[in-house]
One Martini backbone bead per residue (centre of mass of N, CA, C, O) as a GRO file, in nm:
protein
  377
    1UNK     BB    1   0.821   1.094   2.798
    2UNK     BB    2   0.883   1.214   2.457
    3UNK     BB    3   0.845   1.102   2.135
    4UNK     BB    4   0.896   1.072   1.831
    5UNK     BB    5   0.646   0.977   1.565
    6UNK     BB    6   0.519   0.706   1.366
    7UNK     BB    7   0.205   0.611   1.184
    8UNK     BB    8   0.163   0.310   0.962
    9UNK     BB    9   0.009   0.155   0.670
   10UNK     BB   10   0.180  -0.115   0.565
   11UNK     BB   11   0.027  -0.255   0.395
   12UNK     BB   12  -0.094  -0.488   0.623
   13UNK     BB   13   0.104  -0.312   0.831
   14UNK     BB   14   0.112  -0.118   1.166
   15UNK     BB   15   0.371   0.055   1.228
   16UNK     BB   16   0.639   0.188   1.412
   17UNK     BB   17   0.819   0.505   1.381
   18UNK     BB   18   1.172   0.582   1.401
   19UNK     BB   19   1.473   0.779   1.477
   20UNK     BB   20   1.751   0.661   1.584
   21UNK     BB   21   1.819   0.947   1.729
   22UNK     BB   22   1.577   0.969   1.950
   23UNK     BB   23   1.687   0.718   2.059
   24UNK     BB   24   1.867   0.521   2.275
   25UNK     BB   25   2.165   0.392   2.217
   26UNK     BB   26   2.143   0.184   2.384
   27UNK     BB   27   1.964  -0.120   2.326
   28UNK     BB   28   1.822  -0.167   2.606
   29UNK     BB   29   1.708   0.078   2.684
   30UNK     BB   30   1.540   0.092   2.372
   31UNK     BB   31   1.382  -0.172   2.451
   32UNK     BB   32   1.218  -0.030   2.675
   33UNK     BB   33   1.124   0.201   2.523
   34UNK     BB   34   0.945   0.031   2.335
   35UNK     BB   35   0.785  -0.150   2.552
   36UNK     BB   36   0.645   0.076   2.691
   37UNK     BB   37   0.535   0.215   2.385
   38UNK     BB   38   0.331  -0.067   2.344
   39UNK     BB   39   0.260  -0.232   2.574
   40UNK     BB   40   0.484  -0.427   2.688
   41UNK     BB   41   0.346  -0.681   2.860
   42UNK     BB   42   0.048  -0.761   2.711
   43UNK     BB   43  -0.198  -0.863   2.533
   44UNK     BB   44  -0.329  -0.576   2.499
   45UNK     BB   45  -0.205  -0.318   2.503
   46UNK     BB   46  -0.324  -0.093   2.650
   47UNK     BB   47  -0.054   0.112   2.701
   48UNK     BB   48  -0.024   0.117   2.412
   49UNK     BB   49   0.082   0.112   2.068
   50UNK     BB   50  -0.033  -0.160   2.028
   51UNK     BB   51  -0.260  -0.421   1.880
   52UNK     BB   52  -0.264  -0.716   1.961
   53UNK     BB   53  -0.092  -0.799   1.688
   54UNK     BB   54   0.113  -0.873   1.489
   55UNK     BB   55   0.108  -0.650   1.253
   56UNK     BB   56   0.106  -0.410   1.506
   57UNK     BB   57   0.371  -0.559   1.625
   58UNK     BB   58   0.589  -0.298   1.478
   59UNK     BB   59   0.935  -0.185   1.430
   60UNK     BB   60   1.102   0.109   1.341
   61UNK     BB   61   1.426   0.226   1.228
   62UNK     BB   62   1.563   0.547   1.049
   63UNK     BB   63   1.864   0.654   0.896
   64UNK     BB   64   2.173   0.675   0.817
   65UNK     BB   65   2.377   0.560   0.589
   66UNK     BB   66   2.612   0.246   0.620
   67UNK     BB   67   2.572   0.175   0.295
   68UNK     BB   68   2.678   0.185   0.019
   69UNK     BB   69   2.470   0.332  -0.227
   70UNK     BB   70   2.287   0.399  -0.013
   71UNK     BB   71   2.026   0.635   0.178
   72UNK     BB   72   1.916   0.420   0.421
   73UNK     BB   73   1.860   0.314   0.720
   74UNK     BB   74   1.688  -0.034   0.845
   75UNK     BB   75   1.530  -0.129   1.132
   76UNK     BB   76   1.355  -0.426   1.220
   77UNK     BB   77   1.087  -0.517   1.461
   78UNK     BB   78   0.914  -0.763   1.690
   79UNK     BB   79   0.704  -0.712   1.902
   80UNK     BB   80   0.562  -0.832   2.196
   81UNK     BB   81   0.348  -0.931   2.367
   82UNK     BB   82   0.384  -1.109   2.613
   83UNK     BB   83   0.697  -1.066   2.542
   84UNK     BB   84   0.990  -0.909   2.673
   85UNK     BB   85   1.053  -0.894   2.308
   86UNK     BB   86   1.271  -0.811   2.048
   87UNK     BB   87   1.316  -0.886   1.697
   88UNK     BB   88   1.581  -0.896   1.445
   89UNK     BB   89   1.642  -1.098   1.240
   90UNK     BB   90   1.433  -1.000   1.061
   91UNK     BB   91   1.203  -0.878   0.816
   92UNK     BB   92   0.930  -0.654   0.677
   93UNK     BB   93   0.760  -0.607   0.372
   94UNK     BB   94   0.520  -0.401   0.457
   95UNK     BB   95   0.697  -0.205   0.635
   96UNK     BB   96   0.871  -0.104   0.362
   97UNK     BB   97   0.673   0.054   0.213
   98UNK     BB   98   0.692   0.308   0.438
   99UNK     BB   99   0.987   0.396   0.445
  100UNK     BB  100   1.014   0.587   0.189
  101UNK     BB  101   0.798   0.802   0.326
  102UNK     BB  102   0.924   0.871   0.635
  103UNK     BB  103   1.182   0.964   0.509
  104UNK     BB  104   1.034   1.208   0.360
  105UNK     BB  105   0.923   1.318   0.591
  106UNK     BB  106   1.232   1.389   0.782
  107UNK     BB  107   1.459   1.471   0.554
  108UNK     BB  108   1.655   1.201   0.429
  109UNK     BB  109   1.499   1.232   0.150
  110UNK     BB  110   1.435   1.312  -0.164
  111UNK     BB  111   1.252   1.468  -0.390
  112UNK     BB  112   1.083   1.375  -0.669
  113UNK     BB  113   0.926   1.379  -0.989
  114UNK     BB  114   0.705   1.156  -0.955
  115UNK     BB  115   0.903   0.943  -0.878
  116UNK     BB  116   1.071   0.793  -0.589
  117UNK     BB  117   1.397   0.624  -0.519
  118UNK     BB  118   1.488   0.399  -0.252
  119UNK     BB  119   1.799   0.269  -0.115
  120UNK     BB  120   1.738   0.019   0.111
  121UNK     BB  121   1.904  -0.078   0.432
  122UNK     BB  122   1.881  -0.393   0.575
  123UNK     BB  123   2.004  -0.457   0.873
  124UNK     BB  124   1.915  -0.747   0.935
  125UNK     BB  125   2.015  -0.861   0.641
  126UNK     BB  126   2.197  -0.703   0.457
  127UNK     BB  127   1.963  -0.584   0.235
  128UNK     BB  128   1.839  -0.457  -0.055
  129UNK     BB  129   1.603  -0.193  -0.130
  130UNK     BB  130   1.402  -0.107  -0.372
  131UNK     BB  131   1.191   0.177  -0.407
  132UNK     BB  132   0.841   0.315  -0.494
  133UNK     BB  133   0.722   0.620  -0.563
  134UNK     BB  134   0.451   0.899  -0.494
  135UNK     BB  135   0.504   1.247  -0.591
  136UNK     BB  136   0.416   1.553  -0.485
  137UNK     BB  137   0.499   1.862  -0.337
  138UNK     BB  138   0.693   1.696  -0.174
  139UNK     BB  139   0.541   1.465  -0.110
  140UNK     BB  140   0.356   1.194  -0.052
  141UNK     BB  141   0.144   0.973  -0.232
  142UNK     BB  142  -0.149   0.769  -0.130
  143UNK     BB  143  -0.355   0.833  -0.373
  144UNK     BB  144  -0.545   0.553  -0.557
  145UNK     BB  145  -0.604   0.238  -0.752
  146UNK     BB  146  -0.445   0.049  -0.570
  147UNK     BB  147  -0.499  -0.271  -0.453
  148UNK     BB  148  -0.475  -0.515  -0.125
  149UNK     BB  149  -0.525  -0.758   0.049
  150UNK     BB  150  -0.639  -0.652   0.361
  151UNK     BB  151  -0.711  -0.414   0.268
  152UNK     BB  152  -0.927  -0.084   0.258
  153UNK     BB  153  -0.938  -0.013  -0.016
  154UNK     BB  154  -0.674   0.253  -0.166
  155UNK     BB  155  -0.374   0.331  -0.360
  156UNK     BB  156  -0.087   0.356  -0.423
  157UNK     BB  157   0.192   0.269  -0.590
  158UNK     BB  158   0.441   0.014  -0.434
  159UNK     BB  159   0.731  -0.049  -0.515
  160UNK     BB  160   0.943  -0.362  -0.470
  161UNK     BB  161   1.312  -0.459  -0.467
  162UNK     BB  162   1.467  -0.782  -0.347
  163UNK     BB  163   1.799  -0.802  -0.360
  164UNK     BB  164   1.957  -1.045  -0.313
  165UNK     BB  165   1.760  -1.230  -0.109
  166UNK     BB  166   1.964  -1.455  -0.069
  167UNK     BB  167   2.045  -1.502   0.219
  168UNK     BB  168   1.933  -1.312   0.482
  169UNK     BB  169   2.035  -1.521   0.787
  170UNK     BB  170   2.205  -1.805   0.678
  171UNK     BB  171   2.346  -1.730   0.373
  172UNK     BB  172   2.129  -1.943   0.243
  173UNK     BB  173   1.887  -2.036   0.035
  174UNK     BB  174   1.993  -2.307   0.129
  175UNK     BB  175   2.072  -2.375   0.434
  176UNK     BB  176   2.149  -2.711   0.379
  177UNK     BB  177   2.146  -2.777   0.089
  178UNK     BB  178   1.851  -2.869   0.057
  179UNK     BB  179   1.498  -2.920  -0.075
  180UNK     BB  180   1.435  -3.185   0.078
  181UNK     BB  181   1.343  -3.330   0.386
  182UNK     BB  182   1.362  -3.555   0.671
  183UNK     BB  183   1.191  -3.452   1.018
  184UNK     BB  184   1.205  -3.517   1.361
  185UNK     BB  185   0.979  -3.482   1.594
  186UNK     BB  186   0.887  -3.502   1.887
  187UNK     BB  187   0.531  -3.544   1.863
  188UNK     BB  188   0.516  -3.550   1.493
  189UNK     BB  189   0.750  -3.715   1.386
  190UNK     BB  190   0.787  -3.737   1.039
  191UNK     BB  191   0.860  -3.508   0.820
  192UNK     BB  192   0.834  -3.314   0.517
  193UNK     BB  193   1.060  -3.059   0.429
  194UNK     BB  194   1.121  -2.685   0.310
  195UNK     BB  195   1.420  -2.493   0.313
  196UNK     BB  196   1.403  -2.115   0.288
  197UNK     BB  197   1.628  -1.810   0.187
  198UNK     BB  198   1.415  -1.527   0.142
  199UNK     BB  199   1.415  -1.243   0.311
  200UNK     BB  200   1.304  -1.509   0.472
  201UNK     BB  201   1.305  -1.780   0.691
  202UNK     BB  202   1.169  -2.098   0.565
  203UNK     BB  203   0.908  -2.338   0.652
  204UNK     BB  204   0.788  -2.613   0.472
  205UNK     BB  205   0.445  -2.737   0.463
  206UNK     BB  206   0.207  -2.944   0.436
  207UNK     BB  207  -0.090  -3.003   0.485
  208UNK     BB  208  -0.200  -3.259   0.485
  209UNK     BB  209   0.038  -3.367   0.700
  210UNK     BB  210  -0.183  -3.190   0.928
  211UNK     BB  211  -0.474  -3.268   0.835
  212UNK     BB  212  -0.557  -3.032   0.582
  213UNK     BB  213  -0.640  -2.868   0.311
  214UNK     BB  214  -0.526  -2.521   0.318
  215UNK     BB  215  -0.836  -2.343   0.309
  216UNK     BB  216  -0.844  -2.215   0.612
  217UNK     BB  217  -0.996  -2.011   0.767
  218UNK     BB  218  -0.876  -1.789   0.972
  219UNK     BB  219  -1.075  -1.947   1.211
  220UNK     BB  220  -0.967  -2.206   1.168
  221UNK     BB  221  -0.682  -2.168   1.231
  222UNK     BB  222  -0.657  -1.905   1.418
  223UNK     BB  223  -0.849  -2.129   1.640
  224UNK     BB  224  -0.626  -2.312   1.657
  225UNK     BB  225  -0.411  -2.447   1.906
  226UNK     BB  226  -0.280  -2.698   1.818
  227UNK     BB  227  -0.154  -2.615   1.537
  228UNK     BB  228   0.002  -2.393   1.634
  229UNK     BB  229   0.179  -2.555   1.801
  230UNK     BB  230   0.286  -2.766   1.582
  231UNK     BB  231   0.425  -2.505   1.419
  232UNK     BB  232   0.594  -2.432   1.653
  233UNK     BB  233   0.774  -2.674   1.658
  234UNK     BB  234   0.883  -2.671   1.361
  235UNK     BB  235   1.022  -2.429   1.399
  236UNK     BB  236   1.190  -2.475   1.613
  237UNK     BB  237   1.386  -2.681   1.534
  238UNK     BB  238   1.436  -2.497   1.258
  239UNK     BB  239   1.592  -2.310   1.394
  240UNK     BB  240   1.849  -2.481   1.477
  241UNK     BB  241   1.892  -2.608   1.177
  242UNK     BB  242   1.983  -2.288   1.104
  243UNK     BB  243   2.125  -2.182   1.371
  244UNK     BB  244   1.930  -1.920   1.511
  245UNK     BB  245   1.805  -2.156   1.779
  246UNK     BB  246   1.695  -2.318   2.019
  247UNK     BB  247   1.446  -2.527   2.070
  248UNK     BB  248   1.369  -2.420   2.374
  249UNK     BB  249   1.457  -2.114   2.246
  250UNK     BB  250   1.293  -1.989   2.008
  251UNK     BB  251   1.015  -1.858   2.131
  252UNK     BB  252   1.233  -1.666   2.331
  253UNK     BB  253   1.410  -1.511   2.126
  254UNK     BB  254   1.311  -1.606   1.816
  255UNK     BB  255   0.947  -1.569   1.689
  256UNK     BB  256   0.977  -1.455   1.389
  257UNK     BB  257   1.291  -1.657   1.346
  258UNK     BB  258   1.138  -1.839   1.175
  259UNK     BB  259   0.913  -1.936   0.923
  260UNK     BB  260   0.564  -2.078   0.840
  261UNK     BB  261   0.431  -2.264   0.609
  262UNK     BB  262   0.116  -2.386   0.472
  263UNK     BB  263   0.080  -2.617   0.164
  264UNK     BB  264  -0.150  -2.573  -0.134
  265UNK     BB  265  -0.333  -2.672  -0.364
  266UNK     BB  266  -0.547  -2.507  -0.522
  267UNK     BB  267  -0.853  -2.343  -0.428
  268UNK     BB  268  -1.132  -2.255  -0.314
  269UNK     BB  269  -1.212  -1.973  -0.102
  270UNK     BB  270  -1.318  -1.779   0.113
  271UNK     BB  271  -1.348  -1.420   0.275
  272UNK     BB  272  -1.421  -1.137   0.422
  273UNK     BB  273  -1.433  -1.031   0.089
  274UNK     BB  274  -1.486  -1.296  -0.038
  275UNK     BB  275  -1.402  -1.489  -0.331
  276UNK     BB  276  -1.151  -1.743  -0.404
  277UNK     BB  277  -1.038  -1.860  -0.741
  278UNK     BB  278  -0.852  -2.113  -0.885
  279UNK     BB  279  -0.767  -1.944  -1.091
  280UNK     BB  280  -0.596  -1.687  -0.962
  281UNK     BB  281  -0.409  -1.945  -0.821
  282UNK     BB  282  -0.130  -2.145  -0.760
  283UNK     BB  283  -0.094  -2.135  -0.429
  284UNK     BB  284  -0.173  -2.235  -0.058
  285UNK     BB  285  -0.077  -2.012   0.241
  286UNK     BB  286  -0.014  -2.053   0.602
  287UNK     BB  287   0.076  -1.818   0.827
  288UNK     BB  288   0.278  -1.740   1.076
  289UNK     BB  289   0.343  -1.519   1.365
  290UNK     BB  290   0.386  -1.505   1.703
  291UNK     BB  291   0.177  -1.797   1.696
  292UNK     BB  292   0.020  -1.654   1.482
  293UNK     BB  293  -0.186  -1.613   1.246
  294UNK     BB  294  -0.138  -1.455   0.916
  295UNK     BB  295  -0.446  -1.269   0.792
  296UNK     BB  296  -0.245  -1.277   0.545
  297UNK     BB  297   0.058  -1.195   0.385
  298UNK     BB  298   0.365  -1.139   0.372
  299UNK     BB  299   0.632  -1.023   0.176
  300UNK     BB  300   0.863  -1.222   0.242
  301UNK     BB  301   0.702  -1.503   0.191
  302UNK     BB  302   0.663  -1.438  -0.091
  303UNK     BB  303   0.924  -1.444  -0.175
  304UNK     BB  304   1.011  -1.735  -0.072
  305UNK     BB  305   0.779  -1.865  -0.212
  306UNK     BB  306   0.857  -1.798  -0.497
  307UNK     BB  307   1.134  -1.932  -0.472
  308UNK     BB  308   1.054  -2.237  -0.392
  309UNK     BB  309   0.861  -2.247  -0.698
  310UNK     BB  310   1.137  -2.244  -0.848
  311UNK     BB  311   1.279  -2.479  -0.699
  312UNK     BB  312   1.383  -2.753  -0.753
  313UNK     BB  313   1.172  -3.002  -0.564
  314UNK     BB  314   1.032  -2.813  -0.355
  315UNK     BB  315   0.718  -2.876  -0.204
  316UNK     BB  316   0.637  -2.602  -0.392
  317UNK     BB  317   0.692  -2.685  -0.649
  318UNK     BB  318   0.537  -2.969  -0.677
  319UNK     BB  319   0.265  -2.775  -0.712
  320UNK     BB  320   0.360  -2.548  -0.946
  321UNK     BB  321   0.411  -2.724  -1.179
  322UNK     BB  322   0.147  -2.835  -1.211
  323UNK     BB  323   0.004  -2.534  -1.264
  324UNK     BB  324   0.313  -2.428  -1.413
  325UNK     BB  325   0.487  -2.596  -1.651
  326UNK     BB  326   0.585  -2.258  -1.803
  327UNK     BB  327   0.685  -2.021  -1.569
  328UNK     BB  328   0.598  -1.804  -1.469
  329UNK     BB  329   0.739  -1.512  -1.314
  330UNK     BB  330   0.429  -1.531  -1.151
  331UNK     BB  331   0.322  -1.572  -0.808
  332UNK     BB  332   0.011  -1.704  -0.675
  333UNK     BB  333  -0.137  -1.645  -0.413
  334UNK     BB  334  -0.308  -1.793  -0.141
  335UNK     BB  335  -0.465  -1.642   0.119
  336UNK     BB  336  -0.709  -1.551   0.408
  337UNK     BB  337  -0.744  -1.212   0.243
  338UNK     BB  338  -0.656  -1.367  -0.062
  339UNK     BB  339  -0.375  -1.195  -0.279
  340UNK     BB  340  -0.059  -1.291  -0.407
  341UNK     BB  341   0.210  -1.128  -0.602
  342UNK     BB  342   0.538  -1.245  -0.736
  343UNK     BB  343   0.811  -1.170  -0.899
  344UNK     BB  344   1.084  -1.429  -1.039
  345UNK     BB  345   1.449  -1.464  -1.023
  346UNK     BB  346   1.638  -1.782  -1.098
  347UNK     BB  347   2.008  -1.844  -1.125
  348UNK     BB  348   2.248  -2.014  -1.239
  349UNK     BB  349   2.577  -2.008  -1.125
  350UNK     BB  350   2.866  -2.152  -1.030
  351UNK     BB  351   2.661  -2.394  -0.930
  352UNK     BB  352   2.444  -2.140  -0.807
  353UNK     BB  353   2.177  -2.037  -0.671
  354UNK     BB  354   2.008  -1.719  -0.772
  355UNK     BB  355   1.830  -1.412  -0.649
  356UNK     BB  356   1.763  -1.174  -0.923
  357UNK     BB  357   1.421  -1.143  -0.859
  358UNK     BB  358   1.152  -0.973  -0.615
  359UNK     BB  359   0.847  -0.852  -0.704
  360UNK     BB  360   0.653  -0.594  -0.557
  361UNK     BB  361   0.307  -0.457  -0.419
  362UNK     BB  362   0.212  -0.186  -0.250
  363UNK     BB  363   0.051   0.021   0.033
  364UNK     BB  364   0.046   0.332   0.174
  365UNK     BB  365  -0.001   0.517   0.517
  366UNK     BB  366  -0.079   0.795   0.733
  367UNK     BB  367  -0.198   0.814   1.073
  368UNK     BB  368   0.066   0.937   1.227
  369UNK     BB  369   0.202   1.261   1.374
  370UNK     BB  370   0.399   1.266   1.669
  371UNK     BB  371   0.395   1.101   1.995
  372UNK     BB  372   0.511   0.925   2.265
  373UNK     BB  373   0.440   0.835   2.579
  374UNK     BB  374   0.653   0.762   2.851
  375UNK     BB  375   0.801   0.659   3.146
  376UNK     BB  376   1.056   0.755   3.355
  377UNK     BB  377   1.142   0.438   3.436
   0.00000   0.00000   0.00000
């Protein structure tokens, strides 16, 4: 069988895109017909389109919009690679920067020119996403002088701002409704940690706590085994407390979320592109998706940890405070790519705390535009 797809490099990952009538309606049929078509389970993919590592084994399904006022359905899907299941529980915001280009080249949103905007309803999360390109002679413009870490070479900017984005999947900014606890783990004791729900639910941990630095290479962190293991007891644990899988299944059933990222004060460290200056960043953070480092930092990550840094008591504020005082609206990430910066803006409403601005810039590029053939079995 052949399918339509597009193959796009939006921000730091490179997803699969589909429109949603190509694919089987029955759910199990299409997640089947999808992990044929990436070739999972197998560590390699190599029978599919899958890149055998999380950034780019993820997959975008896009239809009519289902919510007032919004212009497109987006559902987003973290493919497995070694374990045949797709997570949908959260969102990717680097996959979200491509999906206004691929909606405007499949005929489903109206070019305008020059700004084309489009408001995305992200099924997973049910909120919504404003999205901004360039385009010319109606088609998506990719380039331009806009960088960022992780990706090489230049693109235009992609806007993206995740409206409402608190309480994305456990529907509380504050999962627990504190800002820090302290959780007894089966082999790791007591950590203090900080959970926080804004674009996707995160568990926040000292980097200290693990006996770490905090701005450990690529190599040191993602090729550290008992690390990452450890990472992952932290998430499972925090998955049961947010609700969202029982801590004995949640590395299978739900791999993508919560995710957990380990943070620690600014400082200089190497990147693969050159050095990152203690001046540059506000804070250090290193996360994980899929049991794997994340190479760069996901684009919801930004968002959480930018909210985390805003909200007094949190991990992430006791950081941020010390080297931001004064409170700008933008937050610096240092990630193991380079860096990442995130607007936000947090009121507190009748007695509770609204992220009401999340933004930040992406660039995307379309890479392939054709079929995936799989087995008609």
């Amino acid at each position: 069988m052949r399918i339509p797809c597009a193959i796009y490099r939006g921000g730091t990952s490179k997803p699969v895109f589909f429109l949603a009538k190509d694919l089987p309606e029955d759910r199990n049929k299409r997640d089947r017909f999808v992990l044929e078509a990436f070739g999972s389970p197998d560590p390699r993919q190599i029978d599919g389109l899958g890149g055998a590592d999380p950034l780019t084994s993820k997959v975008a399904y896009i239809g009519p919009p289902s919510m007032p006022e919004t212009d497109i359905d987006y559902t987003f899907g973290y493919v497995g690679i070694t374990s045949p299941v797709i997570d949908y529980t959260g969102n990717c915001g680097n996959t979200s920067a491509a999906v206004g280009p691929f909606a405007l080249l499949r005929g489903l949103i109206k070019a305008v020119e020059p700004m084309t905007k489009v408001r995305i309803h992200n099924t997973n999360t049910k909120k919504v996403i404003v999205a901004e390109f360039a385009v010319k002679n109606g088609e998506f413009v990719a380039e331009g002088d806009f960088r960022i870490d992780g990706v090489p070479g230049t693109g235009s900017k992609i806007l993206l701002d995740f409206i409402d984005s608190g309480g994305s999947v456990t529907g509380k900014l504050l999962p627990t409704g504190k800002v820090r606890e302290e959780i007894k783990f089966p082999t790791l004791g007591a950590l203090e940690v900080s959970m926080v729900d804004a674009a996707n639910p995160f568990v926040f941990v000292r980097a200290s706590d693990l006996g770490l630095r905090g701005n450990e290479t690529i190599d040191e962190f993602g090729g550290n085994e008992s690390l990452l293991k450890k990472c992952e007891e932290i998430r499972s644990v925090v998955a049961e407390i947010m609700g969202i899988a029982k801590k004995e299944e949640a590395t299978r059933v739900s791999p993508g979320v919560p995710k957990i990222a380990v943070v620690a004060p600014p400082d200089s460290y190497a990147t693969p592109k050159g050095q990152v200056d203690v001046s540059e960043i506000d804070i250090i953070a290193r996360m994980t998706a899929l049991q794997k480092l994340h190479k760069a930092y996901a684009v919801t990550g930004a968002v959480c940890l930018g909210a985390a840094a805003k909200i007094e008591g949190t991990i992430v504020n006791e950081i941020y405070r010390r080297v931001q005082p004064d409170k700008p609206a933008a937050v610096r990430v240092g990630h193991p790519s380079g860096t990442l910066q995130v607007e936000i803006e947090i009121v507190k409403r009748n007695g509770r705390l609204e992220l009401t601005k999340a933004a930040l810039a992406r660039t995307a590029r379309l890479l392939m535009d054709g079929y995936v053939y799989v087995r008609n079995s």
